[in-house]
KEKE-3310 file (N, C-alpha, C; in steps of 0.2 Angstrom, whole numbers, plus 5000, padded with zeros to 4 digits):
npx = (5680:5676:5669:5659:5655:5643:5640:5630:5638:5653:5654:5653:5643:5630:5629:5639:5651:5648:5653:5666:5668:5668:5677:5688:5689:5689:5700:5702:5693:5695:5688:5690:5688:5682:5677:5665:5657:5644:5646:5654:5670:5677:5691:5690:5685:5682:5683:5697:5700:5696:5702:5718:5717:5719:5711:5702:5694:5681:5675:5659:5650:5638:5626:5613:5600:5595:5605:5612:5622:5633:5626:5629:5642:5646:5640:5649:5662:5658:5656:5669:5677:5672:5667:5661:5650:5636:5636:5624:5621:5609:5600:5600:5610:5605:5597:5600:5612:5606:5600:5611:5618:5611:5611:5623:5624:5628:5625:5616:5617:5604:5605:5595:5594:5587:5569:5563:5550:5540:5528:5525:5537:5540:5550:5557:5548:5545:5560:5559:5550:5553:5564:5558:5554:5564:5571:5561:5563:5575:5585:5595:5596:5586:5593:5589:5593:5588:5574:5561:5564:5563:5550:5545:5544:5542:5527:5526:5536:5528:5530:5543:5556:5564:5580:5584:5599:5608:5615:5635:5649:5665:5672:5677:5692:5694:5694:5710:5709:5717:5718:5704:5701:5706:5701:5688:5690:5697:5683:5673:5678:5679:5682:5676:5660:5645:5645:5634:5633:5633:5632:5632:5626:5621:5608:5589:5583:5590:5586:5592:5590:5580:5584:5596:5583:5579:5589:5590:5583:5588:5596:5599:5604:5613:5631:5633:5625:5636:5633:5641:5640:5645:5650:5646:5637:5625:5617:5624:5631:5618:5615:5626:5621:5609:5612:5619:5610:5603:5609:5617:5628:5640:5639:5636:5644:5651:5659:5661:5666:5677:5691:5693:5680:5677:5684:5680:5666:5668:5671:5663:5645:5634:5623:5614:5601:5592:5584:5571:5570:5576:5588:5595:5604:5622:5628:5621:5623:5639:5639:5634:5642:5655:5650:5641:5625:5609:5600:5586:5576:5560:5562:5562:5572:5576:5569:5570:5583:5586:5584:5575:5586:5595:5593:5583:5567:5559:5547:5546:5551:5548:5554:5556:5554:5567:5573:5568:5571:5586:5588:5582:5593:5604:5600:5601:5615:5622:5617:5618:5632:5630:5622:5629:5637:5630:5624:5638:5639:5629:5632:5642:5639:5630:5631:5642:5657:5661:5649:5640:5648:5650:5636:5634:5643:5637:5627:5631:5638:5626:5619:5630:5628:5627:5614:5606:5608)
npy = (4574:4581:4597:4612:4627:4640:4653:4672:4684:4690:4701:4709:4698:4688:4677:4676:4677:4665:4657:4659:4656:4643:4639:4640:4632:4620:4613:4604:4597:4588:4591:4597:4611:4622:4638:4648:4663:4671:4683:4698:4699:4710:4716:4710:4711:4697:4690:4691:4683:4670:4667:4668:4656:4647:4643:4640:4652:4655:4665:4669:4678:4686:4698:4695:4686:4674:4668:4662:4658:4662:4650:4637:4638:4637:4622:4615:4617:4613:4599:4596:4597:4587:4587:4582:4585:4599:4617:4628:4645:4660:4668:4669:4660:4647:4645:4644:4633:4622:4618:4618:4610:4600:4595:4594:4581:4581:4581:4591:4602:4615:4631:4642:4658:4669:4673:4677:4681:4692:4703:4712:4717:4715:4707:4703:4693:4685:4680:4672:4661:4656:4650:4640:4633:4628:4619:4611:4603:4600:4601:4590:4590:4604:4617:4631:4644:4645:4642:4650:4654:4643:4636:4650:4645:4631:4629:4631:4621:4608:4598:4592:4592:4603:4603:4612:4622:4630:4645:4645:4652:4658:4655:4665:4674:4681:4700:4709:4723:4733:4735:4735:4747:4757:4759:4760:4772:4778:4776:4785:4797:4797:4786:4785:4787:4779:4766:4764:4749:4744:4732:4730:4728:4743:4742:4745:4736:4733:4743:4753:4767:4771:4767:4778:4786:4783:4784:4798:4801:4800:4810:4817:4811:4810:4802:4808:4792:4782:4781:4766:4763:4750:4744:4744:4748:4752:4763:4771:4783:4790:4786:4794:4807:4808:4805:4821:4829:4826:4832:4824:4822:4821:4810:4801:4789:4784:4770:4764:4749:4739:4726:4722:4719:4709:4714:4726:4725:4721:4731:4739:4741:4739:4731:4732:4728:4734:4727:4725:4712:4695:4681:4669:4683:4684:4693:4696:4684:4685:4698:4691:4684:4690:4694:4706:4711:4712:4722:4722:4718:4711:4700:4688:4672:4680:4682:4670:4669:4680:4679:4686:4684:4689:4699:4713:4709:4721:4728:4729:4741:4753:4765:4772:4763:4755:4765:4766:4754:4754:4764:4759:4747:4756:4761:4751:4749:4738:4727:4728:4720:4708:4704:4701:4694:4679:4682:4679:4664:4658:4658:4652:4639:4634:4638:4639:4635:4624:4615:4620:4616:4599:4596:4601:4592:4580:4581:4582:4569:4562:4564:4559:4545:4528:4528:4539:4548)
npz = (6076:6062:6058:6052:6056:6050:6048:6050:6049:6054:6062:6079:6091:6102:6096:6088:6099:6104:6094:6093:6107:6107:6099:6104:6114:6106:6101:6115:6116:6105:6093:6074:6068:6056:6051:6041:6035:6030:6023:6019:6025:6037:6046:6064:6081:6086:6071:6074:6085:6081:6072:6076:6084:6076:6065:6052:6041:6031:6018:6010:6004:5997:5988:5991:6001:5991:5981:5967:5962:5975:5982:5975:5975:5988:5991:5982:5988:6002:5999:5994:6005:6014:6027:6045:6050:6049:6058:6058:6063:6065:6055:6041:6038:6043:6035:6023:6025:6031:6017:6010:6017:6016:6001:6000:6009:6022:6037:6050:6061:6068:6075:6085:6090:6093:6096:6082:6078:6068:6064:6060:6051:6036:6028:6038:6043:6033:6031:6044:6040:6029:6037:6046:6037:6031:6041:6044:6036:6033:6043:6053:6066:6080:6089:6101:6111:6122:6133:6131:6118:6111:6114:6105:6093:6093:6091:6075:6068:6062:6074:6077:6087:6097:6105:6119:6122:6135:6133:6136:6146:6147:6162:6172:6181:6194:6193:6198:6211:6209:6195:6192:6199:6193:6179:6182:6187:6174:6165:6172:6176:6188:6200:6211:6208:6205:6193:6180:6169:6152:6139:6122:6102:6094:6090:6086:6091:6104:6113:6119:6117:6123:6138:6139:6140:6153:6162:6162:6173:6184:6184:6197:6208:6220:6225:6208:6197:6185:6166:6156:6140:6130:6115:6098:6080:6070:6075:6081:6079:6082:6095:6102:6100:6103:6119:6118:6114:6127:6135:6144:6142:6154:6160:6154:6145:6131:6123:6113:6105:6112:6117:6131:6136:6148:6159:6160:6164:6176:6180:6184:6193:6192:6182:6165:6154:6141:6130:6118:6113:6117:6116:6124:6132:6129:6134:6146:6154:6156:6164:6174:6179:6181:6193:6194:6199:6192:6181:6169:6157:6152:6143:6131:6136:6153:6160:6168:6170:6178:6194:6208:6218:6213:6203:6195:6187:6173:6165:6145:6133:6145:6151:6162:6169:6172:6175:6189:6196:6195:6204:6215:6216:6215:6231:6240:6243:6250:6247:6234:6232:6240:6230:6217:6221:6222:6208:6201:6207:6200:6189:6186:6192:6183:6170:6162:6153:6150:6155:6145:6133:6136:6134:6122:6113:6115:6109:6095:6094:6095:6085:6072:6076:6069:6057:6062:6052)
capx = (5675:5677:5664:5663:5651:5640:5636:5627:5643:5657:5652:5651:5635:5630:5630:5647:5655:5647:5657:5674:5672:5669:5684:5693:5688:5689:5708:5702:5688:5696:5687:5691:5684:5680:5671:5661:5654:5641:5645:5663:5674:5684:5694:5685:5689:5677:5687:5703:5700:5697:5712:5722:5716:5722:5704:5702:5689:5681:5668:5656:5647:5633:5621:5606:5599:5594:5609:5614:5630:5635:5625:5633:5650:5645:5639:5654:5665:5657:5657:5676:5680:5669:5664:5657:5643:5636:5631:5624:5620:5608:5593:5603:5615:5599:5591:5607:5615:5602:5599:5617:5620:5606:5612:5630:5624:5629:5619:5616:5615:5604:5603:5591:5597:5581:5564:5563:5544:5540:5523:5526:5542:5538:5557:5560:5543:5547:5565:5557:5545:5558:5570:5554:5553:5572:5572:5557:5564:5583:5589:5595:5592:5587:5594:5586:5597:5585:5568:5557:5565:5561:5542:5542:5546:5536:5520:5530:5540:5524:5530:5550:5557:5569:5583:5588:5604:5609:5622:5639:5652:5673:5673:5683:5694:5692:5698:5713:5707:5721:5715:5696:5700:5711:5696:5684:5693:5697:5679:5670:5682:5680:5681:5667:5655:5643:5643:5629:5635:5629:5637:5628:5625:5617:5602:5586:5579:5591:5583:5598:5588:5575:5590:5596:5581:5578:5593:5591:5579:5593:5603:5599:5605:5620:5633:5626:5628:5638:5631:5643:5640:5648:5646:5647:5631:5619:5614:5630:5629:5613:5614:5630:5617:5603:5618:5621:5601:5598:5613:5621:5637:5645:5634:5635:5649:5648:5663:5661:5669:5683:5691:5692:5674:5676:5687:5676:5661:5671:5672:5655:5643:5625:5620:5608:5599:5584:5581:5564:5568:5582:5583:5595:5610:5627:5630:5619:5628:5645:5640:5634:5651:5659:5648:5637:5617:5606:5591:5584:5569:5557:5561:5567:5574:5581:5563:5571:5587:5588:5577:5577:5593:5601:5592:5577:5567:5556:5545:5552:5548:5546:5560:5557:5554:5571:5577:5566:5576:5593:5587:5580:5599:5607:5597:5604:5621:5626:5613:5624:5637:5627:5617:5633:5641:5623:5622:5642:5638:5623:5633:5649:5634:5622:5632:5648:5657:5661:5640:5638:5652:5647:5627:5633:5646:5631:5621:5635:5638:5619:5617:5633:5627:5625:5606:5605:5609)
capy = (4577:4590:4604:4618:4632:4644:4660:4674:4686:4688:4705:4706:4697:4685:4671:4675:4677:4659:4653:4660:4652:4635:4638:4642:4626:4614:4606:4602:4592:4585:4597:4602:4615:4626:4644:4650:4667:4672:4691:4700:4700:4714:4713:4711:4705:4690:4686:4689:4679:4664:4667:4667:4649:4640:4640:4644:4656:4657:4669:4667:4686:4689:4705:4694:4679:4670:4672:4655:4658:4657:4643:4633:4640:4633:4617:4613:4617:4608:4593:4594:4598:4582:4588:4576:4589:4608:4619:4634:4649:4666:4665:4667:4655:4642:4645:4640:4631:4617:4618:4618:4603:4591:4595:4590:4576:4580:4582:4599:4605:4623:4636:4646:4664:4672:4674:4681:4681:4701:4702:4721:4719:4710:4703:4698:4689:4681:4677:4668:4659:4651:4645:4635:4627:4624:4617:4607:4597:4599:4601:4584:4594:4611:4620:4635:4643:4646:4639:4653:4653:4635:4638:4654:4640:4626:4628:4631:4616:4602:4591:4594:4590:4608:4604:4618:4621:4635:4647:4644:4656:4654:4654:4671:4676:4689:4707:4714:4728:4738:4735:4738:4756:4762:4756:4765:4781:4780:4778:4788:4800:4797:4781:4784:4787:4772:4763:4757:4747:4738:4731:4728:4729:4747:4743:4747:4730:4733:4748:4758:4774:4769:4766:4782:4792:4781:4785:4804:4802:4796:4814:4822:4808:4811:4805:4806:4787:4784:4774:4767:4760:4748:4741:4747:4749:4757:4768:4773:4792:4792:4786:4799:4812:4810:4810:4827:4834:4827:4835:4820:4821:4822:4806:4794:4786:4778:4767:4760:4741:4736:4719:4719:4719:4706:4719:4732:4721:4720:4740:4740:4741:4736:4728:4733:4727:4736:4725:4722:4705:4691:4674:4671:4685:4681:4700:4696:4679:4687:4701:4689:4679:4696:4698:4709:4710:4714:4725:4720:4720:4702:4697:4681:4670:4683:4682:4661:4669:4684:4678:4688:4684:4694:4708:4714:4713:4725:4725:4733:4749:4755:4769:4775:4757:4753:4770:4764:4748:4753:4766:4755:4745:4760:4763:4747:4747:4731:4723:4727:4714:4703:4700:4701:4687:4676:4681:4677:4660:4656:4659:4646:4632:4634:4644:4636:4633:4618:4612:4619:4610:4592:4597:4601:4588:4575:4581:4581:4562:4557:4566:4555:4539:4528:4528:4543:4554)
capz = (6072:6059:6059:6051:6056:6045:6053:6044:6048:6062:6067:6088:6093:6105:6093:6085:6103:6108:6090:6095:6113:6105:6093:6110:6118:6100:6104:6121:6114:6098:6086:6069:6066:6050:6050:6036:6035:6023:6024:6017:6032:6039:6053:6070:6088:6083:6067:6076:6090:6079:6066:6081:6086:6069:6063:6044:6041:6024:6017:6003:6002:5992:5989:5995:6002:5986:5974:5963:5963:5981:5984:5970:5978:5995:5989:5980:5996:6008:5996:5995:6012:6016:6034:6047:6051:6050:6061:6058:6067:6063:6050:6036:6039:6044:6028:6018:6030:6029:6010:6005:6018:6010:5994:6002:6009:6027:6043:6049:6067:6067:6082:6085:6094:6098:6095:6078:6074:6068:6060:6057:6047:6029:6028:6044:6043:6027:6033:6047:6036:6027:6041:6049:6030:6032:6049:6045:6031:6030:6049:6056:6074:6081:6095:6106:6117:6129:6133:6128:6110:6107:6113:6100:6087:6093:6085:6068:6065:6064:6078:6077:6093:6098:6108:6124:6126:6137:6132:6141:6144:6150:6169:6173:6189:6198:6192:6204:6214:6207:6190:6195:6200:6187:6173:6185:6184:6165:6162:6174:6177:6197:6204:6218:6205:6205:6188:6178:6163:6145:6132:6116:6098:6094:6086:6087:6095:6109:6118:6122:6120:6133:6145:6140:6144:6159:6166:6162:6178:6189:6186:6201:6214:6223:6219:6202:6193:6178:6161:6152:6133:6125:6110:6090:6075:6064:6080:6089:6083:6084:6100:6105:6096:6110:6123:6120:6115:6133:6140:6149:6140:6158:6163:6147:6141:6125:6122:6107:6102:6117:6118:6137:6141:6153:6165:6160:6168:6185:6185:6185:6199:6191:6173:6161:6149:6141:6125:6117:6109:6116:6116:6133:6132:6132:6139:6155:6158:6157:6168:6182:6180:6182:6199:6195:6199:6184:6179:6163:6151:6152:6137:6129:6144:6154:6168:6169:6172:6184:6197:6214:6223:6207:6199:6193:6178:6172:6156:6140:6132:6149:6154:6171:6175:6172:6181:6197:6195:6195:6211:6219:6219:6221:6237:6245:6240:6255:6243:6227:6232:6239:6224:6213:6223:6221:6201:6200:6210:6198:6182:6187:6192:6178:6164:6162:6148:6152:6156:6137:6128:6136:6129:6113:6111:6115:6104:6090:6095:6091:6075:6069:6076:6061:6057:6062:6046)
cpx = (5677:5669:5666:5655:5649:5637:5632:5635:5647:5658:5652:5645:5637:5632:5637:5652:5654:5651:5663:5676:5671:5673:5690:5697:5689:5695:5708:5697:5691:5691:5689:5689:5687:5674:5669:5658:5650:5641:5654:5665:5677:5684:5690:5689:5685:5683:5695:5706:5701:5701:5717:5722:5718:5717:5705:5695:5691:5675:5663:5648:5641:5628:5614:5604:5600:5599:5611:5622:5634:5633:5628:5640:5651:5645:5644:5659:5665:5657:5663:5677:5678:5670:5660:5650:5644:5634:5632:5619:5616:5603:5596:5605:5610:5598:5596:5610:5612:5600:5607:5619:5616:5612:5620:5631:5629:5626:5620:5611:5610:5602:5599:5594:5593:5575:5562:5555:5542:5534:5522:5532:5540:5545:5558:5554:5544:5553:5563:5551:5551:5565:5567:5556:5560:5574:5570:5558:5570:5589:5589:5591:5592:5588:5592:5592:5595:5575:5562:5558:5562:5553:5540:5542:5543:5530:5521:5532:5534:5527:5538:5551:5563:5572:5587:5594:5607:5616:5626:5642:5660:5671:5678:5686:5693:5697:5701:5710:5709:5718:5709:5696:5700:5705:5690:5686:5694:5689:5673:5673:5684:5678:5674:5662:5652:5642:5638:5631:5632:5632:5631:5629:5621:5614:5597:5582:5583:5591:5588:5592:5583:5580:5590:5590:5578:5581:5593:5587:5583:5597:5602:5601:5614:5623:5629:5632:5631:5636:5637:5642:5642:5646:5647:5640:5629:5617:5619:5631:5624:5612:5617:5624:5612:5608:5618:5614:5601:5605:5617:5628:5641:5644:5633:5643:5651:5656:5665:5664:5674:5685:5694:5686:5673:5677:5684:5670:5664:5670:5667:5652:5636:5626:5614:5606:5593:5583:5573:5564:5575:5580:5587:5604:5614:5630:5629:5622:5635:5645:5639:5642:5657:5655:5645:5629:5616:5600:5589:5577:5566:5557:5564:5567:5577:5576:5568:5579:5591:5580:5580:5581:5596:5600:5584:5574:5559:5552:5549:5549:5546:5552:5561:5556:5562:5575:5575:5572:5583:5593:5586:5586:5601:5609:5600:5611:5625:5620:5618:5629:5636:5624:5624:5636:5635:5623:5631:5641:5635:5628:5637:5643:5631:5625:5640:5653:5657:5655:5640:5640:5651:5641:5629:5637:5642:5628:5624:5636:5631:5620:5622:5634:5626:5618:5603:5606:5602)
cpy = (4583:4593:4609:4620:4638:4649:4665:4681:4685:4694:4702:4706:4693:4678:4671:4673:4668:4655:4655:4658:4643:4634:4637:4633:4618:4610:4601:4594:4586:4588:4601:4605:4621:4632:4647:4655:4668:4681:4692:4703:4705:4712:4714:4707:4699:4687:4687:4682:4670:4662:4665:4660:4646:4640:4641:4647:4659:4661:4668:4672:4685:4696:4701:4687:4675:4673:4661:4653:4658:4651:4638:4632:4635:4627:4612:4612:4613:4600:4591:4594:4590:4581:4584:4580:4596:4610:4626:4638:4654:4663:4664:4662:4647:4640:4641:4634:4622:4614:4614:4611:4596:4589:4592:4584:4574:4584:4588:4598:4615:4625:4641:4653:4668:4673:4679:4684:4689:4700:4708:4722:4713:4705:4701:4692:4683:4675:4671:4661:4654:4649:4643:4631:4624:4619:4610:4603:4596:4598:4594:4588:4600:4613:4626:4636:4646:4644:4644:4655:4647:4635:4644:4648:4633:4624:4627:4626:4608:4595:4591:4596:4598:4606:4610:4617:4629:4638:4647:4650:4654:4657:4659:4671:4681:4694:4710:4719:4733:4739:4738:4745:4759:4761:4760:4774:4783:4780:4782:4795:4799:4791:4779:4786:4780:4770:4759:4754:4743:4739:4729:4729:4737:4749:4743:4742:4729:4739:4752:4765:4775:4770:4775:4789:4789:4784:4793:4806:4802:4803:4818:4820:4811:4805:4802:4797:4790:4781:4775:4762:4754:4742:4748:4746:4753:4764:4773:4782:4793:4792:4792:4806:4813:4813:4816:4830:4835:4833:4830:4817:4819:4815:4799:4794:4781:4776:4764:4752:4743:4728:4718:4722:4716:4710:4725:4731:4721:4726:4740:4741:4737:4735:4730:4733:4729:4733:4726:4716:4701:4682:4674:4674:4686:4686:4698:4692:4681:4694:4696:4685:4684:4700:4705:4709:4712:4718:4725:4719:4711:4701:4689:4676:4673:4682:4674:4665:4673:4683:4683:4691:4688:4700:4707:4715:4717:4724:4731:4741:4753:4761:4770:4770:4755:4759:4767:4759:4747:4757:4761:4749:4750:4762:4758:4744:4740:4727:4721:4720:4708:4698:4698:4694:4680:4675:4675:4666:4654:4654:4651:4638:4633:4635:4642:4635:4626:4612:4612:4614:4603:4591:4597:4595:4580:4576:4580:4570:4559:4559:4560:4547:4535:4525:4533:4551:4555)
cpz = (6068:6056:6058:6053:6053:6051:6047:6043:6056:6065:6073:6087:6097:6101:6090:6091:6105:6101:6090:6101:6109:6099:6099:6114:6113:6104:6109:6120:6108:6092:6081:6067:6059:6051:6043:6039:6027:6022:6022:6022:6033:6047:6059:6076:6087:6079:6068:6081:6087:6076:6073:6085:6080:6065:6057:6044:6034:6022:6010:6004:5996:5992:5989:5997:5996:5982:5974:5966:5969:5982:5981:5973:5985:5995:5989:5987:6001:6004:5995:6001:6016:6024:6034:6049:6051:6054:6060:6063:6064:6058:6044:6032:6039:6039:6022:6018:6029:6023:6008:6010:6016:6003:5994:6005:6017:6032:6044:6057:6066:6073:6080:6092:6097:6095:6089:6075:6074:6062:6055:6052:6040:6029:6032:6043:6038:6027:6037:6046:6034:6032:6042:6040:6031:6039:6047:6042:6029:6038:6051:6064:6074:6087:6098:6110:6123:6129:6129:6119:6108:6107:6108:6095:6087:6088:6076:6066:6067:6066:6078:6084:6092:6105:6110:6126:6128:6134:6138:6141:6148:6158:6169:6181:6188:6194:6197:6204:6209:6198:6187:6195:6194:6181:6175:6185:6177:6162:6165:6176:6185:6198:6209:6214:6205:6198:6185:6169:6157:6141:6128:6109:6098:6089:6090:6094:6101:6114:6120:6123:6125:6137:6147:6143:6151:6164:6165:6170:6184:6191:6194:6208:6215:6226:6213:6199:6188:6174:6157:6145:6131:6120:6102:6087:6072:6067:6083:6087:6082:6090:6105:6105:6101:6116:6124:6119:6121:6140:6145:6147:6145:6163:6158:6145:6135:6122:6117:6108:6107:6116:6126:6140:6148:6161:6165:6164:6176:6186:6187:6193:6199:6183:6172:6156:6146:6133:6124:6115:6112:6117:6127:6132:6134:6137:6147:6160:6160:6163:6175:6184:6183:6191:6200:6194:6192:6185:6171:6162:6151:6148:6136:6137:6150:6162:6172:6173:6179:6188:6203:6216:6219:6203:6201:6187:6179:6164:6153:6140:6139:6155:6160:6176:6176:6177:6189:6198:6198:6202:6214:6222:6221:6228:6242:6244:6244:6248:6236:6228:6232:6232:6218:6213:6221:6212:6200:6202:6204:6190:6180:6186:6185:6170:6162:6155:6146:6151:6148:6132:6127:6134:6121:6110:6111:6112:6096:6089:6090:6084:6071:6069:6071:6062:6058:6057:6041)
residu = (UNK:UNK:UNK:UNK:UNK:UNK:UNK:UNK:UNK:UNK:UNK:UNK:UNK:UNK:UNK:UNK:UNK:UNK:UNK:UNK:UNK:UNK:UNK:UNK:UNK:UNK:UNK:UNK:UNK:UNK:UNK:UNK:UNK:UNK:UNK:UNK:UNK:UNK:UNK:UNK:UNK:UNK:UNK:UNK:UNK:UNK:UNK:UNK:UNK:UNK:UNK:UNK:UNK:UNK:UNK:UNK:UNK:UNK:UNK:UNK:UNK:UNK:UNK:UNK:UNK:UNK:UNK:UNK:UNK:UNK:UNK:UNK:UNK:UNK:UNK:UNK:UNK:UNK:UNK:UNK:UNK:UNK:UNK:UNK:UNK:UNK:UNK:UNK:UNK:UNK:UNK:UNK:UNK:UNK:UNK:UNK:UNK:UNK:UNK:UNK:UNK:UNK:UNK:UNK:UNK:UNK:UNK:UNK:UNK:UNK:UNK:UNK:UNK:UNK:UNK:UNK:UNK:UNK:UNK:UNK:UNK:UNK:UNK:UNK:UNK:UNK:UNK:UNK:UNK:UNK:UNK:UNK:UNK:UNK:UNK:UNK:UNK:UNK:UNK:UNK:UNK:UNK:UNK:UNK:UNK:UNK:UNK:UNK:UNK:UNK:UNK:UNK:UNK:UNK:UNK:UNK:UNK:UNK:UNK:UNK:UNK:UNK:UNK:UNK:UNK:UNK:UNK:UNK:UNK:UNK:UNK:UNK:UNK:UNK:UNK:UNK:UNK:UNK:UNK:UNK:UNK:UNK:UNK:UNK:UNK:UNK:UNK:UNK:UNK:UNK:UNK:UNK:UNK:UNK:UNK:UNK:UNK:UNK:UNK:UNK:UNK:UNK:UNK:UNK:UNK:UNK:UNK:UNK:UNK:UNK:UNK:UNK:UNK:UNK:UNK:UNK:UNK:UNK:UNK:UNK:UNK:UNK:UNK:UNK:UNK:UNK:UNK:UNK:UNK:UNK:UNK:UNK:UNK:UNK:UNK:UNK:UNK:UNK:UNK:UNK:UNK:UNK:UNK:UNK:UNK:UNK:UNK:UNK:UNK:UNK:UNK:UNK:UNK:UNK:UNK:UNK:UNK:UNK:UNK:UNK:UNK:UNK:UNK:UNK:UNK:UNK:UNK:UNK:UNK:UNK:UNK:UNK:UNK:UNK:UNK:UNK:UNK:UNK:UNK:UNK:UNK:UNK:UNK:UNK:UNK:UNK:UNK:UNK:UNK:UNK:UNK:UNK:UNK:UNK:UNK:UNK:UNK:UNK:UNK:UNK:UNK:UNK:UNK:UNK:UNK:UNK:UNK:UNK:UNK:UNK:UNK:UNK:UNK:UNK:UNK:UNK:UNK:UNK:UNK:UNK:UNK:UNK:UNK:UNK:UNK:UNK:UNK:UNK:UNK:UNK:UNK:UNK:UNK:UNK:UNK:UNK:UNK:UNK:UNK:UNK:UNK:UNK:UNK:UNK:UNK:UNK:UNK:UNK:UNK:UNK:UNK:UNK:UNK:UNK:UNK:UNK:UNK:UNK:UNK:UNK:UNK:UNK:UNK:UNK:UNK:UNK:UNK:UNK:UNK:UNK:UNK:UNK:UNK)
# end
């Protein structure tokens, strides 16, 4: 099958990570694959990861959604390259993605990444307006990568069947010990410090500043925990900039962009998530695969995913719900393991890369059954 996928760019996100493991895993499957971005690329662990696979990645930039002249440009491309299907990812990329595939005269898988509806923001509203009209008339299928995104999206697409497919992630080994330590001591300065970690984007819809004046509640424990950051954006010296108002310079660690998060996941001790909006984030699944419990924000699918045996979730907007939270593990540190081994457990069976690729390569199958174009 050759397939190219359309994103809206290859900044880090969950949906770009989940298009560079599915470049990782293409050979294995017999996938040619093609990336398109609609954003002017500079270098990234994203757009490394995939140059480094063989893949070709093309960009086709504009200064706004509706511009003639990319779309023409797209068109054209996709009409010489004569791919056997698209699939696009991000609302952007949706909106075009399924436009520019009619108009090319080849089917067109699109994902949905999270639950975008914003009644308060005109653009986003708007945005999400026209991907439903795109879905509803130009998507051969829609994907949801997690059940409560498919149900935001429901009522909108009159009668438009959304198929769920869970994000997967690569099946990791264990991080040696000796490795473990020394990553603990570079980012905490002390090892015996307990680590609370999150990676993310640092915008606004992912709560970080809740976290941090969550976790300003926690200073008084002994030993005092550590937070560490990571992750790049719009926010990150704003975010450093509370950091030091609140005085927890010696307590926050803001790491910026890594590309060994997964080993950074193992120094850890507890995950946390304090979004307001996700669909189901690939953050949380790669902490549980890295053996760590969770405390996070009931958003998107995250209630479906951390039940019980593995963390806690808490609602959003809710700071010192999140500090209870993570005391509340601290307090039972035989717990901590427990639950780590239980989330790790859950992620292998359920979260797999493996489980994903057979879903989506099923669902690639029908689209090109003939009759089904």
């Amino acid at each position: 099958m050759r397939i190219v996928i359309i994103i809206d760019s290859l900044k880090v996100g969950g949906a770009q990570k989940l298009v560079a493991t599915l470049v990782s895993y293409a050979p294995k499957e017999q996938l040619e694959l093609t990336v398109v971005s609609l954003a002017k690329e500079e270098s990234s662990a994203i757009l490394n990861q995939i140059q480094t696979c063989g893949v070709p990645v093309f960009s086709f930039p504009a200064d706004s959604l509706v511009d003639p002249l990319r779309f023409r440009r797209l068109v054209v491309f996709l009409r010489k390259e004569r791919f056997d299907l698209i699939h696009t990812h991000l609302a952007y990329a949706n909106i075009i993605g399924c436009l520019a595939g009619y108009y090319a005269k080849i089917p067109v898988v699109s994902t949905i990444h999270s639950t975008n509806w914003d009644n308060r923001r005109a653009l986003a509203f708007l945005t999400a307006q026209l991907e439903v009209l795109a879905f509803r008339h130009y998507a051969q299928r829609i994907v949801a990568v997690g059940y409560t995104v498919a149900e935001a999206y429901k009522n909108h697409l009159g009668g438009r069947v959304v198929d769920v497919i869970p994000n997967g992630i690569p099946i990791s080994e264990p991080v040696p010990d000796e490795i473990r330590m020394k990553l603990r001591q570079e980012i905490s300065n002390d090892s015996s410090r307990p680590v609370i970690i999150t990676v993310g984007r640092l915008v606004k819809v992912k709560g970080f500043e809740d976290l941090i004046e969550g976790f300003s509640l926690l200073e008084k424990r002994s030993p005092r925990p550590m937070l560490v950051i990571i992750g790049s954006g719009r926010l990150f010296n704003q975010i450093k900039k509370k950091v030091s108002d609140m005085k927890l310079t010696e307590s926050v660690n803001c790491l910026g962009e890594r590309s060994d998060v997964s080993h950074l996941l193992a120094a850890g001790d507890i995950y946390v998530n304090s979004s307001y909006r996700e669909g189901l984030p690939l953050t949380i699944l790669e902490a549980m695969m890295a053996g760590l419990p969770i405390v996070a924000t009931a958003v998107g699918d995250i209630p479906r995913i951390v039940v019980d045996e593995i963390g806690l979730v808490v609602p959003p907007y809710e700071p010192s719900c999140l500090a209870q939270a993570i005391e509340k593990l601290l307090d039972a540190p035989a717990n901590i393991r427990k639950m780590g081994m239980a989330a790790r457990s859950i992620a292998i069976r359920d979260y797999s890369i493996d489980v994903w690729m057979q879903r989506l390569l099923s669902l690639y199958r029908e689209v090109l059954e003939p009759g089904n174009g």
